[in-house]
C-alpha positions as CSV (number, residue, x, y, z in Angstrom):
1,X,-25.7,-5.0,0.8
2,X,-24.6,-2.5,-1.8
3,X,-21.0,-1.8,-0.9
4,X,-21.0,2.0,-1.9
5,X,-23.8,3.2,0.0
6,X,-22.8,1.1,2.8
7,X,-19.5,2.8,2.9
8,X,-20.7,6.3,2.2
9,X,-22.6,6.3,5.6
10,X,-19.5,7.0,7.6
11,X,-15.8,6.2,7.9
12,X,-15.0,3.7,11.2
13,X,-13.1,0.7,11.7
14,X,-16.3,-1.2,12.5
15,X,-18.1,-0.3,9.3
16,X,-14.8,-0.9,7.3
17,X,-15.0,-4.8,8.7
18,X,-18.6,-5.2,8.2
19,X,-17.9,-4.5,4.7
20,X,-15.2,-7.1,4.7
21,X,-17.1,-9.6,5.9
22,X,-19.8,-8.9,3.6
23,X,-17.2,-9.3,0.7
24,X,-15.5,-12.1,2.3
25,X,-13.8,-14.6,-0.2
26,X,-16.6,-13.5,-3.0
27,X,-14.0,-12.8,-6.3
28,X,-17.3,-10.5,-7.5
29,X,-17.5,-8.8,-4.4
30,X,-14.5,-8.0,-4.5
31,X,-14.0,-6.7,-7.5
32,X,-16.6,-4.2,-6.7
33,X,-14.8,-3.5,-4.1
34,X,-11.4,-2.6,-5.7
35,X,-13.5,-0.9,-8.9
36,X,-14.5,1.8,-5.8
37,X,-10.9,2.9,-5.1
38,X,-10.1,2.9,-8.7
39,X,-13.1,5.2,-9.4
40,X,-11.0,7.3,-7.3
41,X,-14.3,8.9,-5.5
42,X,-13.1,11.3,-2.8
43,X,-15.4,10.0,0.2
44,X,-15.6,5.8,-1.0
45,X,-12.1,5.2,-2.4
46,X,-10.6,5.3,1.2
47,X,-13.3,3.5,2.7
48,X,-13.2,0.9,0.3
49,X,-9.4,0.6,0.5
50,X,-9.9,0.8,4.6
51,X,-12.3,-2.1,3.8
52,X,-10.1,-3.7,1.2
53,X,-7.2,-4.0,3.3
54,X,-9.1,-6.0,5.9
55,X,-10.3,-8.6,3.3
56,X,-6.6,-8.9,1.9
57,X,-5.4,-9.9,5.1
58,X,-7.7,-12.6,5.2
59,X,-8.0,-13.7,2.0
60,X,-4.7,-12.4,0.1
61,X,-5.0,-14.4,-3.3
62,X,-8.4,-12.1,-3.9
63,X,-5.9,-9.2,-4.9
64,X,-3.6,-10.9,-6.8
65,X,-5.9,-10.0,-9.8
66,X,-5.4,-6.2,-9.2
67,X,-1.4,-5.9,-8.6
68,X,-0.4,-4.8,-11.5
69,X,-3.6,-1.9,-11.6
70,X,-3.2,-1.0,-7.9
71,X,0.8,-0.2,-8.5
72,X,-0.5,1.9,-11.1
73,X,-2.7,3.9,-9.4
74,X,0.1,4.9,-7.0
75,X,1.5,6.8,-9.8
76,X,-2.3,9.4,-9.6
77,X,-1.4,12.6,-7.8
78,X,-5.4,13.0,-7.5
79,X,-6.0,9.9,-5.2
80,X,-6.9,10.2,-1.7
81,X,-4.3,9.9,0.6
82,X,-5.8,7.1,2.3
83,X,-6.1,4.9,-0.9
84,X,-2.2,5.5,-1.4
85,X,-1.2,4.3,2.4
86,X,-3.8,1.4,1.8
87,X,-2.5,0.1,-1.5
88,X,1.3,0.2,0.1
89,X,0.2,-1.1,3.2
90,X,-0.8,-4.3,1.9
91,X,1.9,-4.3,-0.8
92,X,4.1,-5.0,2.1
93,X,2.6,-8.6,2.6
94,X,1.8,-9.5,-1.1
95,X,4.6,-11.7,-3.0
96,X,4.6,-9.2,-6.4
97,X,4.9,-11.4,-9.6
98,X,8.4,-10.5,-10.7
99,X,7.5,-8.6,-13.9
100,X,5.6,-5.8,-11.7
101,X,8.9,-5.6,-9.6
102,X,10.6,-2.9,-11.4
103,X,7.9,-0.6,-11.6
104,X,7.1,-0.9,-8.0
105,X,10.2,-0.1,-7.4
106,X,10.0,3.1,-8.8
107,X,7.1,4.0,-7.8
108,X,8.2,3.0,-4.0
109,X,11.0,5.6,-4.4
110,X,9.0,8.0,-5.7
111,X,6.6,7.7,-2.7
112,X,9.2,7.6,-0.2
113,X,11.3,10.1,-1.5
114,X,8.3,13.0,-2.1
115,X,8.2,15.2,0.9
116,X,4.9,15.1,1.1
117,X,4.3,11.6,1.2
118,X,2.0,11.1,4.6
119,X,4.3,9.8,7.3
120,X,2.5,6.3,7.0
121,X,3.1,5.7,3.3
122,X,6.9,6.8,3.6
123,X,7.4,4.0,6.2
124,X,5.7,1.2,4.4
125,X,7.2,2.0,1.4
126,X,10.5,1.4,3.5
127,X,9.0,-1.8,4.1
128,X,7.8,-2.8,0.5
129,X,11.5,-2.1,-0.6
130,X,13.2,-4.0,1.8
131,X,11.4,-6.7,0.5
132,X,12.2,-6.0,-2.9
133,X,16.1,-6.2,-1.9
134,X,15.5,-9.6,-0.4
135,X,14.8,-10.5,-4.0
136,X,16.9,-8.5,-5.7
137,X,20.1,-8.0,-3.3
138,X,21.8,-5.6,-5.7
139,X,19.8,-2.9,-5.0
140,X,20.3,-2.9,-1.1
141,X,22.9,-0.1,-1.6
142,X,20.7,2.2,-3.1
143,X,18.1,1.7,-1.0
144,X,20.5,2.8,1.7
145,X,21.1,6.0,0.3
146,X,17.4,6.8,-0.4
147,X,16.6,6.2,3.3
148,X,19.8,8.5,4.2
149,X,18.2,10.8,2.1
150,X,14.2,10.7,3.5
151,X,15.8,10.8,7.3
152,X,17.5,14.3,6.7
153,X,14.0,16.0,7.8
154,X,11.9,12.5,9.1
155,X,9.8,12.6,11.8
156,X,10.8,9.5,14.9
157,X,8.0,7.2,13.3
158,X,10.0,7.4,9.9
159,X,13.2,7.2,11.8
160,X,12.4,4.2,13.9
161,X,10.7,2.5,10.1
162,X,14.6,3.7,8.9
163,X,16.7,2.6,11.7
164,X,14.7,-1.2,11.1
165,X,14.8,-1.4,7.5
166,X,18.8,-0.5,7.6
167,X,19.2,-3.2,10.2
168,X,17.4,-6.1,8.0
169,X,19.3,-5.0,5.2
170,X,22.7,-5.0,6.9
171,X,21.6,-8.7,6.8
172,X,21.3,-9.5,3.7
């Protein structure tokens, strides 16, 4: 199979699995895989992040590799959507070495506090950050006053992701 024609053909749930099984726990494969959403092309790069994310939940150590370049390419203003609420979707469930921590952070906030951040990416971002504070307590406060701040004009996804993430963090 050669991942980027496969995944021009169409954009489905279905075709995004095939590809992950393809790719599997194959460290080469994969790496072509994660070298189509940071080629950034406008049709692939959320299909292979679609594809990406359903190999990661599988086989999480295969994006260990790619951290430190995938929190970076959160910072691109030119990415797809769909790459962005990828990436942060599966940051949620990744343990991030503790020297990437601080720009993940930031970047986190950015995302979250940028009206317009998708709806999806505002929420996970919620998540990610939680998880940060479970690390690094201290920053629970501000955390609470950045999600004060994003539920001013939030839709009831964001506030239901809000309402949560205020809750685990009362428990910290």
């Amino acid at each position: 199979m050669i991942i980027s024609e496969t995944l021009r053909l169409r954009q489905s749930k279905a075709l995004a699995k095939k590809v992950a099984r393809y790719v599997g726990d194959d460290r080469e494969r994969f790496g072509t895989l994660m070298q189509l959403i940071f080629d950034n092309d406008q049709v692939i790069a959320p299909r292979a992040a679609w594809a990406m994310n359903t190999c990661v939940e599988k086989y999480p150590h295969l994006v260990k590799p790619y951290l430190k370049k995938m929190i970076a390419q959160l910072k691109r203003t030119d990415m797809h959507p769909g790459v962005t609420r990828n990436i942060v979707r599966i940051l949620q469930y990744v343990d991030v070495p503790e020297n990437l921590l601080g720009t993940l952070t930031n970047t986190c906030y950015d995302l979250m506090l940028d009206p317009a951040s998708p709806i999806a990416v505002k929420a996970f971002t919620m998540t990610v950050l939680l998880n940060i504070c479970k690390r690094e307590p201290e920053l629970k406060n501000e955390l609470k006053v950045a999600i004060a701040a994003v539920l001013e004009n939030s839709t009831a996804a964001t506030r239901s992701r809000a309402k949560h993430t205020l809750m685990a963090l009362d428990k910290l």
